[in-house]
Each structure stands twice: as C-alpha cells, then as structure tokens.
N, C-alpha and C positions, 0 to 999 in steps of 0.2 A: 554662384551655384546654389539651388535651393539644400533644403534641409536634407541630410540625408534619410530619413524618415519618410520625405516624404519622395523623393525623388532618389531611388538608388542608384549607384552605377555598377552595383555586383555584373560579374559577366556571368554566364552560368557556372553552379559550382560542382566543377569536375572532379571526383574524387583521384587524389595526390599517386602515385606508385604504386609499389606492391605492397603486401602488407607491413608494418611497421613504420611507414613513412608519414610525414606532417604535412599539412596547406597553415598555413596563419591569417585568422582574422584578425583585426583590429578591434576596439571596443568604444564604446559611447558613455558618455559621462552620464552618472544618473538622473534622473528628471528631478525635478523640485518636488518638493511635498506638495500636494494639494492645498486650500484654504478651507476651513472651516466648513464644511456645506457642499462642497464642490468635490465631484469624482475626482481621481484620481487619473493622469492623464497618461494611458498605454501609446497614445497615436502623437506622439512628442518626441521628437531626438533630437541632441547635442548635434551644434553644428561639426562637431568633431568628427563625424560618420560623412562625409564628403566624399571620400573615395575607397576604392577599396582595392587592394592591388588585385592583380590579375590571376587566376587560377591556371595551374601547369597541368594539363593534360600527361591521363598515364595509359598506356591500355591493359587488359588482362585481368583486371582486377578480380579479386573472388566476391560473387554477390555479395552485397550489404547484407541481407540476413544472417549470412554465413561468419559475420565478425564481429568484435565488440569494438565499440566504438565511442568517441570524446566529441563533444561540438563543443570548443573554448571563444571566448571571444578572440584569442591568438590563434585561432585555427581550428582542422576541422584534422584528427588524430584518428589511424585507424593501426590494430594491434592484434595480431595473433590472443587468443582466449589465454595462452597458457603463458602468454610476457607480459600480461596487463601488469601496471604497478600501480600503487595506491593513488587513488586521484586529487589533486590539488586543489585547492580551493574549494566553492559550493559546489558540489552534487547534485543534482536533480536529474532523476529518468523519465521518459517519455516511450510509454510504451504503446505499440505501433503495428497494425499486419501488415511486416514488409515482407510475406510472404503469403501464398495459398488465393482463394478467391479473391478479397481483399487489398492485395498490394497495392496495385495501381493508387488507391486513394492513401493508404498507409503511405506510397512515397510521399504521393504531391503532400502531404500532413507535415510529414517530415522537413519536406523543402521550408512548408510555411514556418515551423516552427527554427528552423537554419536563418531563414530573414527576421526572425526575430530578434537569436542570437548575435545577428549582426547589428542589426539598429540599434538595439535596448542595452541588452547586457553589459556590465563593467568585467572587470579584467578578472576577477578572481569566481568568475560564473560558467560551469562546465555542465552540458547537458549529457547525459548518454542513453542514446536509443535501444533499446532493444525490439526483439522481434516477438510479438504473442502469436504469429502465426495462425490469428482470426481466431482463432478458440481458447474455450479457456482451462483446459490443459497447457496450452503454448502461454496464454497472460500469467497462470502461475509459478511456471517456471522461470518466465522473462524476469515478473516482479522481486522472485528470489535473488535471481541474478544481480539485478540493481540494488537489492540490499544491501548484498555483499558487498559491492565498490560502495557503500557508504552514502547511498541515496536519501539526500535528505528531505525531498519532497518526490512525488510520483504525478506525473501527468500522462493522463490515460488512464484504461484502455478505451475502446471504441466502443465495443456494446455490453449491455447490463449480465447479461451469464457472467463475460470476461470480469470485470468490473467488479463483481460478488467474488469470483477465486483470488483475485490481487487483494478486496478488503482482509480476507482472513488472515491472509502474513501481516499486511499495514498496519492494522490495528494494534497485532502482535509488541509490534516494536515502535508504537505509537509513532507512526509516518502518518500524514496527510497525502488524499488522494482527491484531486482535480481529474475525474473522467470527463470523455467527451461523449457520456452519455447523455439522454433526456429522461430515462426512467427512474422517477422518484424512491419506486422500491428498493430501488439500492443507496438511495442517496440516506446518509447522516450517519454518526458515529465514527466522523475522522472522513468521510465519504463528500463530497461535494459535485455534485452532476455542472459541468460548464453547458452543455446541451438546450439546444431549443424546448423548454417544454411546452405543449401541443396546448397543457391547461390556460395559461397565461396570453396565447393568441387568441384563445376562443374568449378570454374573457375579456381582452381589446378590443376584439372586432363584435362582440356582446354589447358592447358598453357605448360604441360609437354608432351602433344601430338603433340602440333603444334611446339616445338620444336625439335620433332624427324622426321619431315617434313610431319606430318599427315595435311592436308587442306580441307577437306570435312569429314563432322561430319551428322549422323542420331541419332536419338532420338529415342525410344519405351517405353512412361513411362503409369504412371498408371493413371486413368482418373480420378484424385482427385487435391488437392491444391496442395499437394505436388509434382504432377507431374506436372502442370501448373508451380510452381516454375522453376523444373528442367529446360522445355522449355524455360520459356523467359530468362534464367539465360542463357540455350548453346545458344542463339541468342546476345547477350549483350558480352560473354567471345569469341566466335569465330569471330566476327565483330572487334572488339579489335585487333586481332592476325591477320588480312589479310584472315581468312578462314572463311567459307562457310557451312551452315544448311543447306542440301540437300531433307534431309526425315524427317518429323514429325510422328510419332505414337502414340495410343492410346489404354487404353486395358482396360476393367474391372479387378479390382484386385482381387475383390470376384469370377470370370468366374474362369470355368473348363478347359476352351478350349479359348488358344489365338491365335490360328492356322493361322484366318483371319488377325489379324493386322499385324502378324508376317510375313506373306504370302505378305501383301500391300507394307511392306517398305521393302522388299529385292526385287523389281521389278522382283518374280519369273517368273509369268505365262509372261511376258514381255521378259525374257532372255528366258525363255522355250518356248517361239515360236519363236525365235531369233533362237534360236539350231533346233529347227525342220524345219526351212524353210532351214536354210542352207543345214541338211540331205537330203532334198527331192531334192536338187539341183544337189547333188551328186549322187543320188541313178540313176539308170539306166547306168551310165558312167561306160565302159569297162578297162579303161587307169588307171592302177595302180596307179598313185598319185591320182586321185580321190577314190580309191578303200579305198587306203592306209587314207588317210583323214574322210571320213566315218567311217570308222572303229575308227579312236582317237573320232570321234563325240558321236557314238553309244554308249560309256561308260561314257556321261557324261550327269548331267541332265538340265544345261543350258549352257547357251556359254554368255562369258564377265565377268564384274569383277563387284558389286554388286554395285551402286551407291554414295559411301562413304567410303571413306577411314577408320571409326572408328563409333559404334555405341553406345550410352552411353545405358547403361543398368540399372538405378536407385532403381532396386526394390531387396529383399532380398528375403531369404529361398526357399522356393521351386519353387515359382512363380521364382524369378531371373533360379534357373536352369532351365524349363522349358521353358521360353525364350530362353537361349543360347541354350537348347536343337536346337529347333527352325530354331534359326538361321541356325546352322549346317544343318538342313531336308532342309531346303528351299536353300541353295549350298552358304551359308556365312558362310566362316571358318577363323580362324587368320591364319596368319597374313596378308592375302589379304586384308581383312578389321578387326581392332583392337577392341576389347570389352573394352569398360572404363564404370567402376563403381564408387560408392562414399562409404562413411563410411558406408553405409548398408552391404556391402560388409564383410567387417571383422565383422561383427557379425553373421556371416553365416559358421560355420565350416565346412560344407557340398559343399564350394565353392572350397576347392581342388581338391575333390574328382569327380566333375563334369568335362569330358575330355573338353569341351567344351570352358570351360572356363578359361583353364590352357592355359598362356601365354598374360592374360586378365592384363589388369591393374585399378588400383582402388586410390584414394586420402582419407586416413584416417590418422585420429592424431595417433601423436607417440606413441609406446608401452611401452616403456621401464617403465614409471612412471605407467601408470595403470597395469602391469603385479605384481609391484611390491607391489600396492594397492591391488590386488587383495590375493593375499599370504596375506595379514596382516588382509585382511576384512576376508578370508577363517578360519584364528586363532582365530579370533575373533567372530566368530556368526557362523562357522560351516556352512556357504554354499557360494555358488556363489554369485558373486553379479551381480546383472543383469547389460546390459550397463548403462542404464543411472544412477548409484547408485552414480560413479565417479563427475557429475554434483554436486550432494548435498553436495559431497567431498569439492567440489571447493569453492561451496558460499559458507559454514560454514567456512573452512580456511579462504578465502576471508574476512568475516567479521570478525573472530578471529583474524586475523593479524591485521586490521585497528581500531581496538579495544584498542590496545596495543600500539598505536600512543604514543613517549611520552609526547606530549603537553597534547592533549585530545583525547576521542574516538572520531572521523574522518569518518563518514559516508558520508560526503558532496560528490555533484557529482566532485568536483577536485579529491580527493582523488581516487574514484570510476572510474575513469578513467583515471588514472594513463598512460600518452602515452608510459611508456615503457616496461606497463601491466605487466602481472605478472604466475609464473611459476607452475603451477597444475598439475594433475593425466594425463589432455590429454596433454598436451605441454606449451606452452605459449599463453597466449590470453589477450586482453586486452577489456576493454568495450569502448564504443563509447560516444560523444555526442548526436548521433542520437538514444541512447539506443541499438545498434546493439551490438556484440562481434564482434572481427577482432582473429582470430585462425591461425596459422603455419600448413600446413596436410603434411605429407609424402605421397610419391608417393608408394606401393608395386606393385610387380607382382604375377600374381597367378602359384603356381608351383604343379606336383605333391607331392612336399611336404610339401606345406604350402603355406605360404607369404615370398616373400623375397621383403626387401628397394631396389628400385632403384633409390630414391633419397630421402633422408631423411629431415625431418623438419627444418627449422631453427630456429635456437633458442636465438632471440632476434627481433625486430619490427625495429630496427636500417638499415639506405638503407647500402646496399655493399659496398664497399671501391673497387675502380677501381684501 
C-alpha cells in the first residue's frame, strides 16, 4: 500500500451521533527535520497512516456551526458549548465561514484541514474549528472563543476585515495568526498572511518576460484592491528589470461590456486613423506599387504594432476570456504583443479552450503536489475541492509539524519563519518577518491542450550556485 499521505483510504468523514459523542482518528508519526538548506517537507507521511478505520454514520445532527467542536488525531469530537472540558494536548483553532454566504468553501476548508489532521498530525495535536460566520463580528467572537479553550496558535480567518478584528485579541495574549488572507495590510505584528499574494505573481511572470526580451508592459485590470495591487506591483517588477509600463487600464468587473477600456489601451481608434490616413494617401494613385499597397491596407483594421510588447491580464473566468476576446477585436494578437496572467489563470479551465489566449503565459504554483491532493481530498469527501481548500492544507500541516517539535510545541515566530520555509500542496513557501509569505510560482503556457511548464518552480529558497 502507498504512503498514506499520499494515497488515503479515509471514506468520507461522517460526523459521529448526536451531540457529545466521538469518531477516532489515528495519528502519523512526525516527519524528520529538514537538512540544512532544504524546506521543510508538509507532503510526507509516516507509513503509519495506511488505513483508517471507517466512519459510523449518524443522522440528525445539529449544523456544525451550531457546535464547538475537536479534530484530534483520535478523532473528530463534537460537544454541547456548555459541556466542553478543558482540551488536551496542543490547541490550535481554525477559524472558518461555516456559515452565511461563504460556507460552502468554509466546509470544503475544513474537510482540507480534517486531511491534514489525519496524515500529519501526532497524537497529542487537537484542532478546533470555529465559525466567523464570514464577518468580522462572527471572526471576533469565534477568535475569542478559541482563546478560551487555550488556542495556542490561530489559523485563519479568510478575509483581511476578518483577519484585522481576530489580530486585536491575538496580539493581546500574544498568539500567532496564519490567515488565509493575501492582503499584506494586515499582515505583521504576530499576523502572517498564507495567501496568494497578487505582488509576487506579477513579479514572476515580470521576470520571465523580460527575460525572453519583452520591455514594454500594459496592464487591463479590474477596478478594485486587487487590481490596484496588480498595478503598482507591474510598476515596481518592470522598473527592477530596465522595462517600461506603457498602458494602464481599468474596467468594472461586475460590467457586461469592457469594450471601452479594452478599446483605450490597445491605442485602436489611434492606429485606425493611422491606417486610414495612410489609404486616402494612396487612393487616387495610378502606379501599381501604390495600387499594390492599398490593397495590403484595405485588409487590415489598423497599421503599427499595439503599444506594448505584453499585457498582463489579472482577472479570471469569463471576464479574463472576454478581455482576450477583446484584445484580438481591437488588432492585439500574440505574439506581436504577449498576454501574461497570474494564478487566476489556472483556475479557469475554460482558458485553453479561448483561441485567444493560447500561447498566453501565466505564474502559478506548482501542480504536481495539489494534483496529488486533490485525488486523496476527492477519496476522501467525495468532491472537488475548491482552490483555496489547499491553503487550510498547509496551515494545519504547518501547525501539525511544529507541534511534534522534539523539545516542545514550537509556535514561536523563529520557528514560524523558518528561512528555509517549508514544502506544501502549492510548492514551497516560507513566512516572513514582515508577516508576508515568500512562494516559488512556475511559469505555464496556455496550449490548445492545456498548460504546459515552461519554466518550473524552484524548489528550495536557497540563491543559485554560479
């Protein structure tokens, strides 16, 4: 039988009875320390995680938001609020919208961070979820909550509001906090964002452009933080590299119609009377090279090459095709000028299939470990698991490893930022002192048949050897 890390046999996991009653996991022996230079390995488990016994079906249960609740490695514990008893072993809460708009991912989060409990975690490792109920009203009460039962570390919440009302308790009672935010403004001071940040894609897929001799860069993002990001991030990453922000755009993301911004930064109506003055110049002329020249004109809907070598394209699903639609209507096609995207990108399976955008390039974290998560989350709970489920993967391993310390459990921010970070579902990443993450992305290209690497992640934080 393979590892159980890597291959689980969890069936799904049912929650046990009515309230008060236990399920029991088993637990996995701790991973080895790392070597000198080398991450720290989350995607490793004791062959000890083979099997896992079978979960007993109960019905009636009262919603999981509705309860407080234990994920041990001996099980998964659920307790009337008012019989909770003091919890055993390490502590650490995971706080979650297992209620309100949000749930649905708040589960699947949850599930991921349950598979972690089970692969990762040793015997004296107890997680307990609360509910922030998507706001952050609900995340300050949850975080309270977990104080109480003796939370010695805090994973989550989900978004940066949330994320800022949990810091003011945490810091309080000096806890560290692993959000699965990306917004830097909340991160540092006990604070560390696990989150994709939007800066470090742009500065990936910056970096692999300007070295295939691309130097003038346009921008089309959405007119919210995240695309303000994006901007001053390709302003900061192209300045670095010798090259050049030529076009800025902007577009409602909620609009039906980006026709206008799309139209401003490809300087169309600008080349298309650039081409129509040039036809009137020729038109009347008898003399076959002008004949013959007119004629190449007449088939074309501007004259010159679009202002920018490469335009980053930041937004996802349909909005993103519709863009490159776009692009192409307005006479920008690759590879006269290059489409780079960022991790939005591969979450958009609809992105091969767009002609547009084939031959596009994009910066997401490596595959190979989430693909392989993904198979063992699918055995395990019976459906997909959204992207960011991986996230909750990571801090639960995260904490389940430094749990297992053999001196003591190890939550301190040394430990927590570990400079030669540590190796999870997306790649290798490490936390910062600044509370930031530092992440490795691979570079793909979009093909009509998929994604293919054209330069793959590195896989340690260590500088190159010349």
């Amino acid at each position: 039988m393979l590892s159980c890390f890597r291959r689980s046999s969890l069936t799904p996991l049912l929650v046990a009875g009515a309230a008060g009653l236990a399920i029991v996991l088993s637990g996995c022996a701790a991973p080895s320390e790392g070597t000198v230079g080398s991450p720290r390995d989350l995607t490793q488990v004791s062959p000890a995680r083979q099997a896992v016994p079978p979960w007993p079906a109960a019905p009636s249960l009262p919603p999981l938001a509705d309860l407080e609740i234990e994920i041990t490695p001996r099980g998964r514990a659920q307790f009337p609020a008012d019989q909770l008893a003091a919890t055993a072993g390490v502590p650490v809460a995971i706080l979650l919208p297992l209620s309100g708009p949000r749930a649905e991912l708040g589960k699947a989060m949850l599930d991921a961070a349950q598979l972690a409990v089970f692969e990762i975690a040793s015997q004296n490792f107890v997680l307990l979820p609360f509910d922030t109920k998507g706001t952050p009203e609900g995340a300050e009460d949850a975080v309270a909550r977990a104080l109480g039962r003796g939370a010695k570390l805090v994973l989550g919440p989900l978004l940066a509001d949330s994320v800022e009302a949990v810091a003011r308790q945490t810091r309080i009672s000096d806890i560290s906090v692993v959000a699965f935010s990306n917004s830097r403004r909340v991160a540092g001071n006990g604070v560390y964002i696990l989150g994709f940040a939007p800066d470090q894609q742009v500065d990936a897929i910056v970096d692999y452009a300007a070295a295939q001799g691309l130097t003038s860069f346009a921008v089309l993002a959405p007119s919210n933080d995240y695309g303000q990001v994006v901007v001053e991030s390709l302003y900061g990453s192209t300045e670095s590299r010798g090259a050049v922000v030529t076009k800025v755009g902007y577009y409602d993301p909620a609009a039906s119609d980006f026709s206008e911004a799309a139209r401003a930064l490809t300087d169309y109506d600008l080349r298309r009377e650039e081409l129509l003055q040039q036809m009137a110049a020729l038109e009347g002329r008898t003399d076959e090279v002008s004949r013959q020249a007119l004629a190449r004109l007449e088939v074309l809907d501007t004259i010159g090459d679009p202002p920018f070598d490469a335009v980053v394209l930041p937004d996802a699903g349909q909005n993103l095709r519709t863009l490159a639609a776009l692009m192409n209507f307005y006479d920008v096609e690759q590879p006269t000028a290059r489409f780079l995207g960022l991790r939005a990108w591969d979450g958009t399976p609809e992105v091969a299939a767009e002609r547009a955008l084939q031959g596009g390039w994009f910066a997401a974290p490596p595959v190979e470990e989430r693909e392989k998560f993904e198979i063992r989350f699918r055995a395990a709970f019976s459906y997909d698991p959204p992207r960011l489920a991986s996230l909750a993967y990571d801090a639960t391993a995260l904490a389940a490893l430094l749990a297992q310390s053999p001196r003591a459990t190890d939550f301190s921010a040394t430990a927590l930022t570990d400079p030669n970070g540590f190796r999870g579902v997306d790649g290798v990443f490490r936390l910062t002192a600044n509370g930031t993450v530092e992440r490795n992305y691979a570079i793909y290209e979009v093909t009509p048949d998929g994604f293919r690497v054209i330069q793959p992640a590195t896989e340690s934080f260590q500088p190159p050897i010349n």
